[in-house]
C-alpha positions as CSV (number, residue, x, y, z in Angstrom):
1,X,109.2,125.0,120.2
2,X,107.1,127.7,118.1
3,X,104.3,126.8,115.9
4,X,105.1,126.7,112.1
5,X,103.6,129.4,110.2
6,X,102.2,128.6,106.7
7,X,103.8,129.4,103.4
8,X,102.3,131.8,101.4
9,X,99.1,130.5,100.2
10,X,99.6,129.8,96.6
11,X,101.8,127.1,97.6
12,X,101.0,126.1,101.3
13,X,99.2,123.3,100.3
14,X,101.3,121.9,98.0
15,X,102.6,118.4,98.7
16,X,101.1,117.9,101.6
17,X,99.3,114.8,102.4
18,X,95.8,115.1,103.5
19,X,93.3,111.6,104.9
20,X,90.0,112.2,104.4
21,X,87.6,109.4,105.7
22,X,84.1,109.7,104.1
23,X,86.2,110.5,101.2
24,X,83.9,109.0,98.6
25,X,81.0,111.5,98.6
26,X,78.9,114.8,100.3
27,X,81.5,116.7,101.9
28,X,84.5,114.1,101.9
29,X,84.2,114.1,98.1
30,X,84.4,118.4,98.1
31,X,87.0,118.5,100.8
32,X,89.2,115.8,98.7
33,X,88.8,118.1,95.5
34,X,89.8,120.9,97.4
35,X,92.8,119.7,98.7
36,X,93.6,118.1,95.2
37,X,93.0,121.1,93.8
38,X,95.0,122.9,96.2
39,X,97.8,120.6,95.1
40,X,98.1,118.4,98.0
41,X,98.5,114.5,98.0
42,X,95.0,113.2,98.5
43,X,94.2,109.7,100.5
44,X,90.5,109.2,100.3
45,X,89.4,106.4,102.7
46,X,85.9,104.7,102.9
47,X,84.1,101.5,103.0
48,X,82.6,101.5,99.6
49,X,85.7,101.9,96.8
50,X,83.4,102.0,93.6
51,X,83.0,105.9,94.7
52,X,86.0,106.6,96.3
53,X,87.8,105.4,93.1
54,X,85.4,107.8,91.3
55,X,86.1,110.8,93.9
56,X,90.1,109.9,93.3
57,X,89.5,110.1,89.2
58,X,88.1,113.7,89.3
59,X,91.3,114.5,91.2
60,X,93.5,113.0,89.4
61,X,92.1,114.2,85.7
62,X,91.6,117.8,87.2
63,X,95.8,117.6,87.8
64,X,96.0,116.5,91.2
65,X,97.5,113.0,93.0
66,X,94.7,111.2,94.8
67,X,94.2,107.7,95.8
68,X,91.3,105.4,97.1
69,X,91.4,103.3,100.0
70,X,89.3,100.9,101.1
71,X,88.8,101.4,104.9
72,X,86.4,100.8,107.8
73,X,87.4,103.2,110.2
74,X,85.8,101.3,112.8
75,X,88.2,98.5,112.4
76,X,90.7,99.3,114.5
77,X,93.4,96.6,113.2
78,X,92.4,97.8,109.6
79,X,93.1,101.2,110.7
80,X,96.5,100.7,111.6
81,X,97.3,98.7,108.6
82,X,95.7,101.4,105.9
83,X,97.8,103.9,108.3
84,X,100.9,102.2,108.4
85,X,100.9,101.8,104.4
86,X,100.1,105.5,103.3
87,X,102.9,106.5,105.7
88,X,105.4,104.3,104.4
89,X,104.4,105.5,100.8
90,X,104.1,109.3,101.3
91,X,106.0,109.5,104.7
92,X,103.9,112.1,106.8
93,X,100.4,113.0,107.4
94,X,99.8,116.8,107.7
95,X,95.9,116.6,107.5
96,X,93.7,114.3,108.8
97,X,89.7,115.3,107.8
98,X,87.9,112.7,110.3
99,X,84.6,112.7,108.3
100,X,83.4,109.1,108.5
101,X,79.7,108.8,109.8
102,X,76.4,107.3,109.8
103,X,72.9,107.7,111.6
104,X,70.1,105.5,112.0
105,X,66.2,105.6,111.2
106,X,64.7,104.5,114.4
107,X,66.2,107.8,116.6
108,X,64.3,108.2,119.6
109,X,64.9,106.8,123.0
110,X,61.5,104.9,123.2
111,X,62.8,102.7,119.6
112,X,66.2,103.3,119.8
113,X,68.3,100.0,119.9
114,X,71.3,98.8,121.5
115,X,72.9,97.2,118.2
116,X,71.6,100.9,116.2
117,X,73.9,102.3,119.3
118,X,76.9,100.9,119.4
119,X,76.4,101.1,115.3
120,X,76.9,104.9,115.2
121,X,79.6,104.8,118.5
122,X,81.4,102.7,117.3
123,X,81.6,104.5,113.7
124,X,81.2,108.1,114.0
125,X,83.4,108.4,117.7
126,X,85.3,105.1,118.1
127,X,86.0,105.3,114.5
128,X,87.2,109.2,114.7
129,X,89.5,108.1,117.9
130,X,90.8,105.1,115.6
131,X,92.3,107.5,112.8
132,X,93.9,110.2,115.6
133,X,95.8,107.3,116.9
134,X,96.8,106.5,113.3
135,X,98.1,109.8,113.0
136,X,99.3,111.4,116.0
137,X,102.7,109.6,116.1
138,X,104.0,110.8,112.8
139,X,102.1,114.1,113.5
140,X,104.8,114.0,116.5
141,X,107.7,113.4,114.9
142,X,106.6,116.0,112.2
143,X,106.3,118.8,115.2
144,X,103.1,119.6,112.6
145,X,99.5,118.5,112.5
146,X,96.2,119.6,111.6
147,X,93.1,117.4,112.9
148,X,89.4,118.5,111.0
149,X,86.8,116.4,113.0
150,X,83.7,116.5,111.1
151,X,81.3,116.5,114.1
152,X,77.7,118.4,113.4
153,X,76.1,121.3,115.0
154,X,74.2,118.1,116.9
155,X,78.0,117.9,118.5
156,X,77.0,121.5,120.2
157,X,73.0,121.8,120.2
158,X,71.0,118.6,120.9
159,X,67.8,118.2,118.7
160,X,65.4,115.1,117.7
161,X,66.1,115.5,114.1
162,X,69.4,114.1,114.5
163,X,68.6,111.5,117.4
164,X,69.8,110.6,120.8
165,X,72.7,108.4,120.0
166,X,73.6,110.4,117.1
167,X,73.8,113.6,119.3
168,X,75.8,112.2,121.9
169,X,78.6,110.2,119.3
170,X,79.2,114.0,117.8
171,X,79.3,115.3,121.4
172,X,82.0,113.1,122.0
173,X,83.7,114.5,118.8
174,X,83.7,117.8,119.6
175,X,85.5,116.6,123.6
176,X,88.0,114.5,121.5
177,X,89.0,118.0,119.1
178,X,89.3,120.1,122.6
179,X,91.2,117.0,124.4
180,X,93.3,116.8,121.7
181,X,94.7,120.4,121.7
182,X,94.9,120.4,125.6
183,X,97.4,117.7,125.1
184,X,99.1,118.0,121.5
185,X,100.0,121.3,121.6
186,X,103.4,120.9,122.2
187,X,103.7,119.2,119.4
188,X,102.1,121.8,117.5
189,X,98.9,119.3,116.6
190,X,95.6,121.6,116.2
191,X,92.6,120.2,116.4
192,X,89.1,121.4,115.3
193,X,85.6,120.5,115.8
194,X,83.6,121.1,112.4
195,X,80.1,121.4,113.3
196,X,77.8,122.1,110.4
197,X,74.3,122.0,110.3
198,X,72.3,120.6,107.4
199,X,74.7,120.4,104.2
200,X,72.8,119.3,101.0
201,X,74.3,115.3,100.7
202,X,72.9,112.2,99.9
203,X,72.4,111.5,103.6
204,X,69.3,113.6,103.2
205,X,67.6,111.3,101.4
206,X,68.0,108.5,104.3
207,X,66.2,110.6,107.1
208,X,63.1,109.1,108.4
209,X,61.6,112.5,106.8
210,X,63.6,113.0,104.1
211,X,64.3,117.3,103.0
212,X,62.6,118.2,99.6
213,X,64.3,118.2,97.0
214,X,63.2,122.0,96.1
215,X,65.0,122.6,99.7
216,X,68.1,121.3,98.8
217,X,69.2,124.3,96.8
218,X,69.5,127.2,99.4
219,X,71.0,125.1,101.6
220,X,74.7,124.5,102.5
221,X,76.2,122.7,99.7
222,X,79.4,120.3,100.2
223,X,82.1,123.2,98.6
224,X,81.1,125.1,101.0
225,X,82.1,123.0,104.0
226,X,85.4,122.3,101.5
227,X,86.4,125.9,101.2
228,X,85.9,126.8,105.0
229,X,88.3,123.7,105.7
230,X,90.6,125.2,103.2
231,X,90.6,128.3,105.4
232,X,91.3,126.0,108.4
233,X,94.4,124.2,106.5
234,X,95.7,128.1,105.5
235,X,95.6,129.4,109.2
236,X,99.0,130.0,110.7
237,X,100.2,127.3,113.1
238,X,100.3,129.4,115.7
239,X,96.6,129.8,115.5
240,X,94.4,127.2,116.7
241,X,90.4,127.0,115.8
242,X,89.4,124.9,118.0
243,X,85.7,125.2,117.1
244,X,83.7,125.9,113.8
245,X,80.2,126.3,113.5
246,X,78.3,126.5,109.8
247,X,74.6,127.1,109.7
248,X,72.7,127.8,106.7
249,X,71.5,131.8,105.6
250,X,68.2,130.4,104.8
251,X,66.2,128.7,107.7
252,X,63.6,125.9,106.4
253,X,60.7,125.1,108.0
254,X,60.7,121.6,109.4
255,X,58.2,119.2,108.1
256,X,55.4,116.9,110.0
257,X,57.4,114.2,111.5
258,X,61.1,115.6,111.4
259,X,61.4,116.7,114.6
260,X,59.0,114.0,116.2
């Protein structure tokens, strides 16, 4: 069966249904605005509702239908649950935006612990797998699917700013995107692993060493991630991106300790 090409793009996004996980702020926040904006139906998902609630009212008072979810997407019973619900409400799923993720402070092999370990698996690759599975079915029955795996540039190029367990959970990202279009293609399911470098969120501020705040400016900013993602939802279905890498114009010099 071909792939589906888009409609023309002041109206491809229209009405369709887009989960974002990490919807509540940094780049799930943007990407939710976009698609809001866009004129798509909005699910943001997270653990914390105060800002996902708060993510969903911007939509929503900008003109756009968006609702919050409370979700831990490493829950895999929860998962299904949250899944089953938003399907039986809005019937499909077109977009999935698998942005959930977390590090940890203590990075290196030498202090690295087991609990911090299976912490970031189980959230940023075991939670990822958790929300394809909750979408791939009606992605099938649609013949139509978009998957936008938030991994990091870590996912492709190892460093000790981002840590060892960090750097292998978005490793595992990026294989899940690539496994996922050797397999779903048929179905017309594309997948694509997201890699961005350093994006100017909160998450900044919770780095052993965190970036300056006179840094924060010239580099990537959340809307920028959001409109690159729009220009992954407006390719044709019969293109696939199977990889996207995003790296900042300006290159900051690391401080004492960051890559220590």
């Amino acid at each position: 069966m071909p792939a589906k090409d888009t409609a023309p793009q002041d109206a491809a996004l229209k009405n369709k249904v887009v989960w974002i996980t990490g919807g509540g702020t940094g780049i799930g926040r943007a990407a939710g605005q976009m698609f809001g904006a866009e004129g798509a139906r909005v699910a943001l998902l997270g653990r914390r509702l105060e800002p996902l609630e708060k993510a969903a009212q911007a939509i929503r008072a900008a003109g756009g239908e968006a609702k919050a979810v409370a979700l831990d997407v490493a829950d895999r019973a929860q998962v299904r649950q949250v899944g089953a619900a938003l399907l039986a409400e809005w019937k499909r799923v077109d977009i999935l935006v698998n942005n959930a993720g977390l590090n940890v402070g203590r990075r290196r092999l030498n202090v690295l612990t087991g609990e911090d370990w299976d912490l970031v698996v189980r959230v940023n690759l075991t939670g990822a797998f958790n929300m394809v599975q909750a979408v791939l079915p009606a992605m099938r029955a649609q013949q139509d699917g978009l998957l936008i795996n938030v991994a990091s540039f870590a996912g492709k190029f190892p460093s000790p700013l981002t840590g060892t367990v960090y750097n292998a959970s978005k490793h595992g990202m990026v294989a899940l995107s690539h496994s996922i279009n050797l397999e779903e293609w048929p179905h017309n399911i594309r997948a694509t692993a997201f890699c961005p470098a350093e994006v100017n969120t909160e998450i900044l501020a919770k780095r052993p060493v965190p970036v300056p705040d006179e840094e924060r400016p010239r580099m990537m900013q959340p809307e920028d991630l959001a409109h690159a993602m729009r220009m992954l939802a407006l390719m044709p279905g019969r293109t696939c991106v199977a990889e996207m890498i995003l790296v900042p114009t300006y290159k900051r010099k690391m401080l004492p300790g960051e890559l220590e």
